[in-house]
N, C-alpha and C positions, 0 to 999 in steps of 0.2 A: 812462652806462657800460653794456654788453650786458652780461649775464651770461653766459656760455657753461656749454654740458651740464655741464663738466670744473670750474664754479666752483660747482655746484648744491650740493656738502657744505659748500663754507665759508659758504653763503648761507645754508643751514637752520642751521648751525652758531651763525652769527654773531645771527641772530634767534631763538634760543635764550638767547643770549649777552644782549643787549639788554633780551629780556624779563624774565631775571632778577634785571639789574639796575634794572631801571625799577621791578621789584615792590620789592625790598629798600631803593630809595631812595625808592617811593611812602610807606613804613611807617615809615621812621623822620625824613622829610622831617612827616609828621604829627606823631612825636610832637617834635620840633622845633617846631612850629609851637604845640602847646600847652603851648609853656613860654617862649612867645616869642623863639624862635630864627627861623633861616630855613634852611631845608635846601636841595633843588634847584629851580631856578629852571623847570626842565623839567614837573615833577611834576605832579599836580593839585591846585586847591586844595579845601581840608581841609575835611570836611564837620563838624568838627567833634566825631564821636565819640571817644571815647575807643579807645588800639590797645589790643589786649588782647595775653595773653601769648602764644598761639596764633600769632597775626600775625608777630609776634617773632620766634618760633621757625621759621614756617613758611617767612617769606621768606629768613631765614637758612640753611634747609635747601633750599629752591629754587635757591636762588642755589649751593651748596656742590655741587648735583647738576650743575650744571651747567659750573662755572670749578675748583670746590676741587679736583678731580682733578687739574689742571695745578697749582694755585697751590701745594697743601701736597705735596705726592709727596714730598718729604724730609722731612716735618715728623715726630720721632718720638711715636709712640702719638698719632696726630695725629685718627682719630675721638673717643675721650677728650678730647684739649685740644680740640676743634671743640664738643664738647658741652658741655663747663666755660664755655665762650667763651657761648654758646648763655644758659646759665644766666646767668651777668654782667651780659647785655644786660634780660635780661627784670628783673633784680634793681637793678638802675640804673634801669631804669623803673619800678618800683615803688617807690624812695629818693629817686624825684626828681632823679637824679645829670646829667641832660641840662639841667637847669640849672645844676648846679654840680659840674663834674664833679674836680675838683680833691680836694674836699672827701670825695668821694667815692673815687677811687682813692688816699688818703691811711688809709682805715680796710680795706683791703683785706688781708690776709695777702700774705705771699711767693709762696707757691704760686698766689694769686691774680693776680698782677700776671707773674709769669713766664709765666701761660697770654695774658694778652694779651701782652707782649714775643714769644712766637712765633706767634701767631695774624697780627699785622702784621709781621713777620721784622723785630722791631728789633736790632741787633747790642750793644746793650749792656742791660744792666738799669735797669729805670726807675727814674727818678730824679723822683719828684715833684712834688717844690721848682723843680726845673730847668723845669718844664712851663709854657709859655703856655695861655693860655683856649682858644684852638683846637688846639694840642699834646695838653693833656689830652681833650678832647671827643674828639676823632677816635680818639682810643684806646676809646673807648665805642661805637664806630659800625664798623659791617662795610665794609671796604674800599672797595666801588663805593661805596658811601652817606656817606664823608667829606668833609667842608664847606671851603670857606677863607673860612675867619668875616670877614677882615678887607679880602677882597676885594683882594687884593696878584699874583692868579695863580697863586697857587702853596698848595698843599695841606699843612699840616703835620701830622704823625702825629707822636706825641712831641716829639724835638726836629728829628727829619728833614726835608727837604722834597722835594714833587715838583711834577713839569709834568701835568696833565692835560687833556685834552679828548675828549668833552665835560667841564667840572666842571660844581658846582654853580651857577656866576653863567650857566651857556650859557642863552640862550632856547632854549624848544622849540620851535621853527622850527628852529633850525638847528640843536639836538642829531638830530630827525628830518631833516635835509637832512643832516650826517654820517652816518648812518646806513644811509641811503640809497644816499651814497655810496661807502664802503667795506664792503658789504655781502658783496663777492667778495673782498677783501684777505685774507690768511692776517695771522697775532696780529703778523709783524715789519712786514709790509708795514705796517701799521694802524699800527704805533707809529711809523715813517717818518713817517706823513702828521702824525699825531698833536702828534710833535716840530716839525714842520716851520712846522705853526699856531701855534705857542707858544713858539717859538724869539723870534721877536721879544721878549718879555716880559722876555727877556736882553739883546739885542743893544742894547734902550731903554738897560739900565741901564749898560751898558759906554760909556765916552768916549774919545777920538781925539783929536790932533791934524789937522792943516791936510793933514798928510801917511799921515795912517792909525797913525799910533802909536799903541800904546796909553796911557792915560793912566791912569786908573780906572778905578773899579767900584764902583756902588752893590751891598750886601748885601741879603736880606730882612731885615726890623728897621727899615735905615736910615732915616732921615725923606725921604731923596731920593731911597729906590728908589719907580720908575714901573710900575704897570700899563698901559701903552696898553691893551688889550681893557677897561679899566672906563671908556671915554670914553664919553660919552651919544653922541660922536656915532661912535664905532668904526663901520665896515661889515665885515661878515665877506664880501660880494658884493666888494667893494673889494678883501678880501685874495685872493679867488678870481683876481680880473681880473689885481691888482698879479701873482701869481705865473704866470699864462697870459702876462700881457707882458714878463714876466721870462725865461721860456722860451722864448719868442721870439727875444725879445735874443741867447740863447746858443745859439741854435739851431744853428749850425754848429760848437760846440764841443763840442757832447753829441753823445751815442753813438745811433744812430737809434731801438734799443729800451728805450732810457732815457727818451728823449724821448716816447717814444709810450704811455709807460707816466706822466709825468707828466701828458705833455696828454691822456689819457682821466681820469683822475682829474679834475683841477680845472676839464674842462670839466664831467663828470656832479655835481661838489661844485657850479658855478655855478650851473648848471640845478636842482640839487636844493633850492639855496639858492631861488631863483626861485617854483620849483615850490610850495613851505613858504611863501610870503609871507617870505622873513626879509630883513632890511636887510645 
């Protein structure tokens, strides 16, 4: 994909964006890692040191210079809850709570547990008891930096769930071949393509009849909901191709700068994918 003059702010913008996140998932991807967790699969691995508080606090504030603008702008008296949030993290690392975070957001005050409910915009107040092992954690972890522990596709914060990509399972290969490739996209374009990778994760768990009816639906929870992207043998190269041959296919039914805007995309994703070594 070129970058033109006119996409040079989203590109510094975006690798701004990137690097923040990669700091704030470097830092708490470690201390994951020393408590026998696994954080992002992207990351580096762990030299071993201990994070300090510092670390904590810095990449949380790196990261806040750069997205919090956008994320919190309604949040009220929202540099106070950022720094309450701030304090949490570094005090959960010192309690040990990234191993047992349950136990931990269980001894918390009101006030305490209300400053994470709006730091992750949950719409109801938390409810502890109600929390899975990965519901709870991610409450402990800054936004970019939240895991899905159980490897299902999908991201739980409290009792919510979401699609992301990259998440934590993405290889970095092809977290930096995304990266690469939507580097000029503006925040909806990106979440277009974003959805678009991960939509599958759904469309697995939905069933049909002979004639396209619907039939069911697997839940997250269920024993028979399917992650296809956690197949050893998944290809992200494969999904690049399947959706180039798919646009293809409909190529006289799409709109000519629709199309043009797809096939730059998922060819500069192939090539990027290519470029990265990734499968």
């Amino acid at each position: 994909m070129r970058v033109q003059a006119n996409d040079s702010v989203l590109v510094t913008a975006n690798t701004q964006r990137v690097a923040a996140e990669r700091g704030v998932q470097q830092v708490f991807t470690d201390i994951l890692s020393s408590v026998g967790r696994s954080g992002f699969a992207s990351a580096d691995a762990s030299d071993g040191s201990a994070v300090t508080a510092d670390e904590i606090t810095d990449s949380w504030h790196e990261w806040l210079n750069v997205s919090g603008h956008t994320r919190y702008t309604t949040l009220d008296a929202a540099e106070s809850t950022l720094e309450d949030f701030s304090e949490l993290m570094v005090e959960a690392h010192d309690a040990g709570a990234y191993a047992a975070p349950q136990a931990f957001l269980s001894g918390l005050s009101d006030d305490q547990l209300e400053t994470i409910q709006h730091v992750h915009h949950l719409a109801q107040p938390i409810n502890v008891g109600a929390l899975s092992d990965e519901g709870a954690l991610n409450l402990l972890l800054p936004p970019p930096a939240q895991v899905d522990l159980n490897h299902d596709g999908l991201t739980q914060s409290g009792i919510g769930y979401s699609l992301r990509f990259p998440d934590s399972h993405t290889p970095r290969a092809v977290a930096d071949a995304w990266e690469e490739a939507t580097a000029g996209l503006s925040f909806s374009e990106r979440m277009t393509r974003e959805l678009q990778v991960t939509s599958e994760i759904l469309l697995t768990n939905i069933r049909v009849d002979d004639n396209g009816r619907f039939l069911s639906r697997s839940e997250p929870g269920d024993a028979d909901f399917v992650n296809p992207m956690a197949s050893s043998d998944y290809s992200y190269l494969n999904k690049a191709r399947k959706a180039l041959e798919s646009l293809e296919s409909f190529k006289n039914q799409t709109p000519p700068d629709q199309y043009a805007r797809d096939h730059s995309f998922w060819t500069a994703f192939e090539s990027a994918l290519q470029d990265n070594g990734a499968v």
